[in-house]
C-alpha positions in Angstrom: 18.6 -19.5 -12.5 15.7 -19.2 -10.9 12.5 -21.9 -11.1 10.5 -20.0 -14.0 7.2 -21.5 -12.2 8.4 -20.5 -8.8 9.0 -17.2 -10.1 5.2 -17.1 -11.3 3.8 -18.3 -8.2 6.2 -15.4 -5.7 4.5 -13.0 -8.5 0.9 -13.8 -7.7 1.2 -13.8 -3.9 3.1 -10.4 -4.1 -0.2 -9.4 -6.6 -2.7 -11.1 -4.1 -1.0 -8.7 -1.1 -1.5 -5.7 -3.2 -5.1 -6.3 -3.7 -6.0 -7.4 -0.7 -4.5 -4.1 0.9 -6.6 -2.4 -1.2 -9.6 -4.6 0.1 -9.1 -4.1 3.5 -8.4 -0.2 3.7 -12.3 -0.1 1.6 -14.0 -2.1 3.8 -12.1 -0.3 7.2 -9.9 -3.0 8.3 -6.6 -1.6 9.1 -5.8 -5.1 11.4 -5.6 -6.7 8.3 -4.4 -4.6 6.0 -1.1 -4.1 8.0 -0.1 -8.0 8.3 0.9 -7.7 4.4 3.9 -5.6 6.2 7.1 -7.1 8.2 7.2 -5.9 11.5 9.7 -3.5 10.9 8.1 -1.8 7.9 9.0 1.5 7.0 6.2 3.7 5.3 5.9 6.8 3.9 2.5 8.3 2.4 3.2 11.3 0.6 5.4 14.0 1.5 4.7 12.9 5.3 7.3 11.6 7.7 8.5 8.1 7.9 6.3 5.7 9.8 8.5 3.2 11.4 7.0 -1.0 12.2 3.5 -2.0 12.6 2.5 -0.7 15.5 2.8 2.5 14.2 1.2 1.8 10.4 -1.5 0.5 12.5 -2.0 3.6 14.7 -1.4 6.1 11.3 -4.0 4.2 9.6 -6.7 4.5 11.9 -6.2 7.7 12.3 -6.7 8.0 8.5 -9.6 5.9 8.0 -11.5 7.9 10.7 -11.9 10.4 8.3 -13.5 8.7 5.6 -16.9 7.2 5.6 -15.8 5.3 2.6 -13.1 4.9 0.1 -12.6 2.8 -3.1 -8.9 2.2 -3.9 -7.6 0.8 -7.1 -4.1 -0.9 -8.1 -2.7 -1.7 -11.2 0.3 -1.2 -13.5 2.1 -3.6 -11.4 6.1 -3.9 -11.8 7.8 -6.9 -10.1 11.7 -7.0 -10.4 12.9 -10.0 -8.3 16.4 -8.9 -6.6 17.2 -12.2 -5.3 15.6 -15.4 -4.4 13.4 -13.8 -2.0 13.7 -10.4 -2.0 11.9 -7.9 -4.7 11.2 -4.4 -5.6 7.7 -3.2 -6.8 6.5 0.0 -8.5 2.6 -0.1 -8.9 0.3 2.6 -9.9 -2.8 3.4 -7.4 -5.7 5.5 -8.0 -8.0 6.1 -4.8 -11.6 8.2 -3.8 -12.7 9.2 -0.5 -15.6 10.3 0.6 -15.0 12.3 3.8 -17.0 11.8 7.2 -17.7 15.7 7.0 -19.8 16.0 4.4 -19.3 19.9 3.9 -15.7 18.4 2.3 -15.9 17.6 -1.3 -14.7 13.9 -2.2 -10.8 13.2 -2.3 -9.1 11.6 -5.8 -5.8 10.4 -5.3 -3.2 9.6 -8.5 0.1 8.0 -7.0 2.1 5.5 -7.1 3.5 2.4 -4.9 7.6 2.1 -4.5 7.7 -1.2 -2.6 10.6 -3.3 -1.7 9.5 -7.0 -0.5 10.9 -9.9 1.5 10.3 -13.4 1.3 9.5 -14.5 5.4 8.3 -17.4 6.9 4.6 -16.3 6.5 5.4 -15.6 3.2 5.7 -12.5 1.1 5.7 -9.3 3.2 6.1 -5.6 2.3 9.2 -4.4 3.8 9.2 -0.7 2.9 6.4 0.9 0.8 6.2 5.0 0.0 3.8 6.5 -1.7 4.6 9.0 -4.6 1.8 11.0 -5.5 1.3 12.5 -9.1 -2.2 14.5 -8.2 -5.2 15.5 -5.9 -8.5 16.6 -7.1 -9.1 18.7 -5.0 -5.5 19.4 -5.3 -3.7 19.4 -1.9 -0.5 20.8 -0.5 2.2 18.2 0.6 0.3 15.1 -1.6 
């Protein structure tokens, strides 16, 4: 049986990476917000295609942010079901605005959801696979 303290503590950091993704995609720092990933992540952010490592998060999310001149993401609801000593699966609800660089375009609401798995590593916990399941747009949007 698992350390019930241990189990508390792999919790928190798992919380603490959730959050801080959310930090860093507000204040525009994709560099950071990727390290809560492995290196071999696979993503998916709404009815998109499968983004495949790092690398390419990075490169996707830059791409994104470029079109916002700001965004305010929120995270809560947070499910943690621990599938071994170091591995867990995460379902967390996420509601996000965006304000769009073009300011002819009305402000973006997103209602989703987080299906994460996670993996213990040697830098701690990482995000191994994370895809987006959205529930509604306002405005609404095709393919979210």
């Amino acid at each position: 049986m698992p350390d019930p303290l241990q189990r508390l503590l792999d919790r928190q950091e798992i919380v603490d990476q959730m959050h801080g993704y959310c930090r860093w995609v507000d204040v525009n720092r994709p560099e950071e917000q990727v390290k809560m990933f492995v290196e071999d992540c696979v993503t998916r952010y709404g009815a998109g295609t499968d983004i495949v490592g790092r690398d390419a998060l990075l490169e996707m999310l830059h791409a994104a942010l470029a079109r916002y001149s700001a965004t305010h993401h929120h995270v809560s609801n947070i499910e943690i079901d621990f599938t071994g000593d170091d591995t867990a699966d995460a379902v967390s609800y996420v509601y996000a605005w965006h304000r769009p660089v073009d300011e002819t375009q009305p402000d973006f609401i997103l209602h989703a959801r987080y299906v994460d798995t996670w993996r213990r590593t040697a830098d701690g916990w990482r995000c191994v696979t994370r895809f987006l399941e959205t529930a509604g747009t306002i405005p609404p949007r095709d393919g979210m």
